[in-house]
ROKOLLUM-28213 format. One record per residue: residue number from 0; x, y, z of N, C-alpha, C in turn; residue in three letters. Coordinates in Angstrom, 1 decimal. Each point is the difference from the previous one (the first is absolute). Example, Ala and Ser with C-alpha at 12.3 -4.5 7.8 and 13.67 -1.06 7.14 Angstrom:
<atoms>
<0; <13.2; -5.7; 7.8>; <-0.9; 1.2; 0.0>; <0.9; 1.2; 0.0>; 'ALA'>
<1; <-0.4; 1.1; -0.7>; <0.9; 1.1; 0.0>; <-0.8; 1.1; 0.8>; 'SER'>
</atoms>
This chain:
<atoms>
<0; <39.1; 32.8; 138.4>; <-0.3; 0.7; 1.2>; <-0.4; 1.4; -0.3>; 'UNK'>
<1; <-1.1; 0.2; 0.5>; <-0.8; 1.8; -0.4>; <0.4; 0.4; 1.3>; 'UNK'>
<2; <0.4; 1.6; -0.4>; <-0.2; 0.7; 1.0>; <-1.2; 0.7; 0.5>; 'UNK'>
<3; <-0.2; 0.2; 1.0>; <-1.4; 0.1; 1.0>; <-0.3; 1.4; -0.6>; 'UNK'>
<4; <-1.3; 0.7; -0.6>; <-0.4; 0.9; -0.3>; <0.6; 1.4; 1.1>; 'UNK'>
<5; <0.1; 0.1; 1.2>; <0.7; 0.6; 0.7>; <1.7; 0.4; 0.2>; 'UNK'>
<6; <0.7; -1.1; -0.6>; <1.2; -0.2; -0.1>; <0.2; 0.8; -1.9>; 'UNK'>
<7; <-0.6; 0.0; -0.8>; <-0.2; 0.1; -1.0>; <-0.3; 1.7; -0.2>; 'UNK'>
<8; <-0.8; 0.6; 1.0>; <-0.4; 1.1; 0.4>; <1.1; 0.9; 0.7>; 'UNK'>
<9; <0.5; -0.3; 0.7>; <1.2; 0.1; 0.9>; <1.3; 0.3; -1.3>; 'UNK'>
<10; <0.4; -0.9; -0.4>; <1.3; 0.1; -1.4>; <-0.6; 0.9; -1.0>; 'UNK'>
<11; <-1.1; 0.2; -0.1>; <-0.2; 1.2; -0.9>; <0.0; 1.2; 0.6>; 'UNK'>
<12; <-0.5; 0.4; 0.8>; <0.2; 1.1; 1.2>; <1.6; 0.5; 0.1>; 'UNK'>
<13; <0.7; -1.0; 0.2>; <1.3; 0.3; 0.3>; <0.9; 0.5; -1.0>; 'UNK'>
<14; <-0.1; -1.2; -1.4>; <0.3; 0.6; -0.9>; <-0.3; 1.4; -1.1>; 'UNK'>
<15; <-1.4; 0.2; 0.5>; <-0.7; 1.7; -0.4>; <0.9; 0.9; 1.2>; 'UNK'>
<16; <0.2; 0.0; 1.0>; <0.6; 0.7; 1.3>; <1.2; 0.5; -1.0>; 'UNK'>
<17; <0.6; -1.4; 0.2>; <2.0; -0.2; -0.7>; <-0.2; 1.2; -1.3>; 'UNK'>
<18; <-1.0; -0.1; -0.8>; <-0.3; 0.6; -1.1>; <0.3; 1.4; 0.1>; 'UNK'>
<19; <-0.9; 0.1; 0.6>; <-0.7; 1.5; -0.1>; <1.1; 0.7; 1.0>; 'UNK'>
<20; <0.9; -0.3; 0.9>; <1.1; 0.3; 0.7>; <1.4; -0.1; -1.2>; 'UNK'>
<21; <-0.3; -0.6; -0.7>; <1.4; 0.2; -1.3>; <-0.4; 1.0; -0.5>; 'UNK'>
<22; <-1.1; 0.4; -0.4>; <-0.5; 0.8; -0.7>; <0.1; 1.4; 0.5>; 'UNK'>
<23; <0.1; 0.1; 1.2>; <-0.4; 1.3; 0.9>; <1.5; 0.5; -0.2>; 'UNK'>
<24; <0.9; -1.0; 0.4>; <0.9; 0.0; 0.3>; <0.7; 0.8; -1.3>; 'UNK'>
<25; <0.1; -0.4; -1.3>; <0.5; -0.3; -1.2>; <1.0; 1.4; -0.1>; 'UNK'>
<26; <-0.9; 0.8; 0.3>; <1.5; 1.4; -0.3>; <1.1; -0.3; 1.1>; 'UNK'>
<27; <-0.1; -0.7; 0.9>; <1.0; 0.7; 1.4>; <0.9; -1.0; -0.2>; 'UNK'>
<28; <-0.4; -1.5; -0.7>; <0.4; -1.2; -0.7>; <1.2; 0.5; -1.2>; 'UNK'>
<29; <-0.5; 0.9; -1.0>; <0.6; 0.4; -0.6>; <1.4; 1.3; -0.3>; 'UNK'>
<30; <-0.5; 0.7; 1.1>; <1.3; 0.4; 0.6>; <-0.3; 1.6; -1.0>; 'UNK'>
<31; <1.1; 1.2; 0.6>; <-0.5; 1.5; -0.8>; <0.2; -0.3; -1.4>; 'UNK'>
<32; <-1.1; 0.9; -1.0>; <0.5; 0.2; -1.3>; <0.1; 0.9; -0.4>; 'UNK'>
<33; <0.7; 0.9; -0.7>; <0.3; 1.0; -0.5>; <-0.3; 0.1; -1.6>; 'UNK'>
<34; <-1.0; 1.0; -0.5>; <-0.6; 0.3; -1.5>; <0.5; 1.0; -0.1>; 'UNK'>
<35; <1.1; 0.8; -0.6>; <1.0; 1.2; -0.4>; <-1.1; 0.0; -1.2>; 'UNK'>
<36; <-0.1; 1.3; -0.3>; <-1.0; 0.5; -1.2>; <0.9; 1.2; -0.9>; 'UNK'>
<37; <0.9; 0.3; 1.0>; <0.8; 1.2; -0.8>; <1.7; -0.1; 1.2>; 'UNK'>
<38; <1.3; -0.1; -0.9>; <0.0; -0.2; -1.4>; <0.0; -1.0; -0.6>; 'UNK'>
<39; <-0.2; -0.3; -0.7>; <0.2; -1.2; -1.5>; <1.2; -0.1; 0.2>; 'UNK'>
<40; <0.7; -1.8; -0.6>; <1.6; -0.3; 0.1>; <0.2; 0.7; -1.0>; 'UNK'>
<41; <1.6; 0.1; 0.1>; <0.5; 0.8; -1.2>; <-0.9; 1.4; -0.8>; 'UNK'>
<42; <-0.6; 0.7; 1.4>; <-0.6; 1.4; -0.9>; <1.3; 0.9; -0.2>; 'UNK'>
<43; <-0.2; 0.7; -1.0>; <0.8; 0.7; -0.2>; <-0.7; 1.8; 0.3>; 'UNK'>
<44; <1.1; 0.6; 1.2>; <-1.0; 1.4; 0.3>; <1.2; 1.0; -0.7>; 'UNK'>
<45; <-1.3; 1.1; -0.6>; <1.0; 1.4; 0.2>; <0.3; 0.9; 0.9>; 'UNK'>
<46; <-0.8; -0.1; 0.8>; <-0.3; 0.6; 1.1>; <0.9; -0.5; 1.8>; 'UNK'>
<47; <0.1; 1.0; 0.6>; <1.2; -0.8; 1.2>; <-1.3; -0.6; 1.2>; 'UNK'>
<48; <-0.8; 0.8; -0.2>; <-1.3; -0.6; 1.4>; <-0.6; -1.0; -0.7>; 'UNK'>
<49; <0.1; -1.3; 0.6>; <-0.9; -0.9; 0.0>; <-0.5; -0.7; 1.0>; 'UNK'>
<50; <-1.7; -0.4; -0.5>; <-0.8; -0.1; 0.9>; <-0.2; -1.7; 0.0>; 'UNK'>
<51; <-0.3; -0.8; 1.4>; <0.2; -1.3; 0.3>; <-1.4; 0.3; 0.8>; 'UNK'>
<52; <-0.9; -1.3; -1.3>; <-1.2; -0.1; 0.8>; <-0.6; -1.5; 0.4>; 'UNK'>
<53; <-0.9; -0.2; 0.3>; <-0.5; -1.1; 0.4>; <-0.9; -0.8; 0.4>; 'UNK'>
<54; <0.1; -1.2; 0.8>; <-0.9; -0.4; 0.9>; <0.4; -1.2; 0.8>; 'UNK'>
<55; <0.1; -0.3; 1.1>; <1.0; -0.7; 0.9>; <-1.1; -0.8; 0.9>; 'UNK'>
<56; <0.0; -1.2; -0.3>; <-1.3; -0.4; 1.1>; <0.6; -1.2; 1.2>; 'UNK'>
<57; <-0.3; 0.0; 0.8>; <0.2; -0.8; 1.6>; <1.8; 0.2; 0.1>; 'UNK'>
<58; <-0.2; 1.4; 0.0>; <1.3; 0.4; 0.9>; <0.4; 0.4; 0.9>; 'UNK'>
<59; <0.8; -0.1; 1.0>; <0.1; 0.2; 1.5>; <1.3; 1.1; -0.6>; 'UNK'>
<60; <1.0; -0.1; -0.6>; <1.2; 0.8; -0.5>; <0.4; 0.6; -1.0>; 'UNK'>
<61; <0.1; 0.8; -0.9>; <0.0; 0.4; -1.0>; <1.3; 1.0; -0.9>; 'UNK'>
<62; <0.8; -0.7; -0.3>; <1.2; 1.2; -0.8>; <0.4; 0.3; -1.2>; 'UNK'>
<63; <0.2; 1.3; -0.2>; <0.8; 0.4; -1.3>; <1.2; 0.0; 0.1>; 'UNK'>
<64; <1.2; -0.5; -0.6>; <1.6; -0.3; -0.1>; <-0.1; -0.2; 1.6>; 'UNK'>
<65; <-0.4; -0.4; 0.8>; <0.1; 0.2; 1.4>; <-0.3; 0.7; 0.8>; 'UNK'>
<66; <-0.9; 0.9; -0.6>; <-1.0; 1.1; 0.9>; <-1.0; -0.2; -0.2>; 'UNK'>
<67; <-0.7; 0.0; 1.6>; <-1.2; -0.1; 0.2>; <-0.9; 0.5; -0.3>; 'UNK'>
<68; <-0.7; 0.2; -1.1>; <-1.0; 0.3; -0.5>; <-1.6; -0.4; 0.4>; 'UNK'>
<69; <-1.3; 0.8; -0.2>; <-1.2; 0.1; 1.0>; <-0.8; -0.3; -0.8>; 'UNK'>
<70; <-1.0; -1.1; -0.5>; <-0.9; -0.1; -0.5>; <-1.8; -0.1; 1.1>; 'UNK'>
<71; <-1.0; 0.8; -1.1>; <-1.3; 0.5; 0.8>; <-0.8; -1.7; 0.1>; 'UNK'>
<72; <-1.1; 0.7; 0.8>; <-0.8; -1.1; 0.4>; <-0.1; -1.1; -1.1>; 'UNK'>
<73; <-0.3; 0.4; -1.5>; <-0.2; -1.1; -0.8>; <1.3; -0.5; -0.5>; 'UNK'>
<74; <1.3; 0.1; 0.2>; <1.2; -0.6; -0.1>; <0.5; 1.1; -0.8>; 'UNK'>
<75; <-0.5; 0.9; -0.9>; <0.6; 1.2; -0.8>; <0.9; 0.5; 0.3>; 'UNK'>
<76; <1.3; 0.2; -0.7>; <1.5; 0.6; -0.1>; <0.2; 0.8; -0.8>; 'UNK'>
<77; <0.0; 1.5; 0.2>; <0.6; 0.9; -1.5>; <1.5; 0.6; 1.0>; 'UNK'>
<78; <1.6; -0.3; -0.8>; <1.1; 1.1; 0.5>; <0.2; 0.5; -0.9>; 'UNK'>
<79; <1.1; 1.1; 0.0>; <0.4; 0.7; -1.2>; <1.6; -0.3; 0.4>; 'UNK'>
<80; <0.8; 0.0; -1.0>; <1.6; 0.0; 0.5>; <0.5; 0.6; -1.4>; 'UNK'>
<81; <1.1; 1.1; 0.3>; <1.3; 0.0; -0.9>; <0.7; -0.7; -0.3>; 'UNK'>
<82; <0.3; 0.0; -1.1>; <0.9; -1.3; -1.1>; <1.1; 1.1; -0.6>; 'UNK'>
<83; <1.1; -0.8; 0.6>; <0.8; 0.5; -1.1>; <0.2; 0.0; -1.3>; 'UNK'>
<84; <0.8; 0.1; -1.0>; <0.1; 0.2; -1.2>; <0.4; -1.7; -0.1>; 'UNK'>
<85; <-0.3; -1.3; -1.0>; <0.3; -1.4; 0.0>; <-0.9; -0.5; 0.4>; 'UNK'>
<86; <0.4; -1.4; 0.4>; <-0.6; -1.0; 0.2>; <-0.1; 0.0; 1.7>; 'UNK'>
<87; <-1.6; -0.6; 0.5>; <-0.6; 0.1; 1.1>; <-0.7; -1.1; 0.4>; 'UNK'>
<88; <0.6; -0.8; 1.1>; <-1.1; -1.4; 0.4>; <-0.9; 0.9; 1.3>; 'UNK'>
<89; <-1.0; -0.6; 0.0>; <-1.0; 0.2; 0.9>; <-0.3; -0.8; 0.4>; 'UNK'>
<90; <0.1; -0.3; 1.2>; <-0.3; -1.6; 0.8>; <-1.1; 0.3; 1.3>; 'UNK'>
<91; <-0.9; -0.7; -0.2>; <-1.3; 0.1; 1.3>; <-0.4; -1.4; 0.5>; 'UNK'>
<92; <0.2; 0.2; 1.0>; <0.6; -1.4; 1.0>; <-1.8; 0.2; 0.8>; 'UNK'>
<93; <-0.4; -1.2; 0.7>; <-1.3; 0.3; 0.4>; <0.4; -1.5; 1.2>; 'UNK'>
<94; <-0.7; 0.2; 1.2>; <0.3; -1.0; 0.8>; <-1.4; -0.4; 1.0>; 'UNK'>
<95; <-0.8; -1.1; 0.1>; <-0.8; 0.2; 0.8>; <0.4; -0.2; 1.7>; 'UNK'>
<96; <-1.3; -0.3; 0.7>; <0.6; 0.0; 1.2>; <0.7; -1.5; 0.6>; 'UNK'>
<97; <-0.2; -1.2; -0.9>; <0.3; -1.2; 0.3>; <1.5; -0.1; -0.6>; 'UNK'>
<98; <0.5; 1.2; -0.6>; <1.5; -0.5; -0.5>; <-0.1; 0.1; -1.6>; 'UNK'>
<99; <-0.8; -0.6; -0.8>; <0.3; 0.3; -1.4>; <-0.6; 1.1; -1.0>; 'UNK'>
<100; <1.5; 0.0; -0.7>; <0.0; 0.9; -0.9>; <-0.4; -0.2; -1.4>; 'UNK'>
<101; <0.1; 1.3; -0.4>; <-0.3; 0.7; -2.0>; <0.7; 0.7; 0.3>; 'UNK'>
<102; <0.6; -0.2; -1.7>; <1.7; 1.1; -0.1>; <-1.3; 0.0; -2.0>; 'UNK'>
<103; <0.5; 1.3; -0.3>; <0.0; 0.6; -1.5>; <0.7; 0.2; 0.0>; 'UNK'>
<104; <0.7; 0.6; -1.1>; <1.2; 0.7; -0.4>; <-0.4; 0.5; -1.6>; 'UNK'>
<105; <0.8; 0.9; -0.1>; <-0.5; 1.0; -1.4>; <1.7; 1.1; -0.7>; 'UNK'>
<106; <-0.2; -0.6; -0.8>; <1.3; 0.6; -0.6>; <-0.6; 0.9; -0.5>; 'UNK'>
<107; <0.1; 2.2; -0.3>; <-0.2; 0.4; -1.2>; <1.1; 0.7; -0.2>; 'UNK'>
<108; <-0.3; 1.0; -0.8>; <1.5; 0.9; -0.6>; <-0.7; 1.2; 0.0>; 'UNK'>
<109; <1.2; 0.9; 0.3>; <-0.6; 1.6; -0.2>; <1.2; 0.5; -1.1>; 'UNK'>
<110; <-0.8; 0.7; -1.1>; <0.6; 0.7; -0.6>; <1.5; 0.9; 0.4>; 'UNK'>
</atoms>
């Protein structure tokens, strides 16, 4: 049994639609991501200011240790925070608007 050149025409149509709709879709599918660029795990600073940079894409929420932090139109994140003297996790939690999350986390040490 063939399918009728219009029925044939029709399932490819739908299937390109389905397509190109996964496609469009694919970031919002995949939920925020977070690219930390600075600091490196386990950096070791001498210095007490350090800087937390970035790039954070399809985020509705955005935090450092649980503060809200503001990233610009293109997702870009620079904070600065005091560290005490030891060991220091940094955790940036990222949430879109559908519910799911991105957690980093970053251990360093300050002299």
């Amino acid at each position: 049994m063939r399918a009728s050149p219009r029925k044939l025409a029709l399932i490819l149509l739908s299937l390109a639609l389905l397509g190109y709709g996964f496609w469009q879709g694919r970031n919002f599918l995949r939920g925020p991501r977070i690219y930390l660029e600075s600091p490196k795990e386990g950096e070791i600073l001498a210095r007490s200011v350090l800087e937390i940079r970035g790039v954070a894409k399809e985020v509705s929420r955005f935090t450092l240790n649980g503060y809200p932090i503001f990233i610009n139109e293109a997702g870009e994140f620079r904070e600065e925070r005091i560290l005490s003297p030891g060991v220091s996790i940094i955790e940036l939690r990222a949430e879109d608007k559908f519910g799911h999350e991105a957690l980093v986390r970053r251990t360093v040490f300050m002299k």
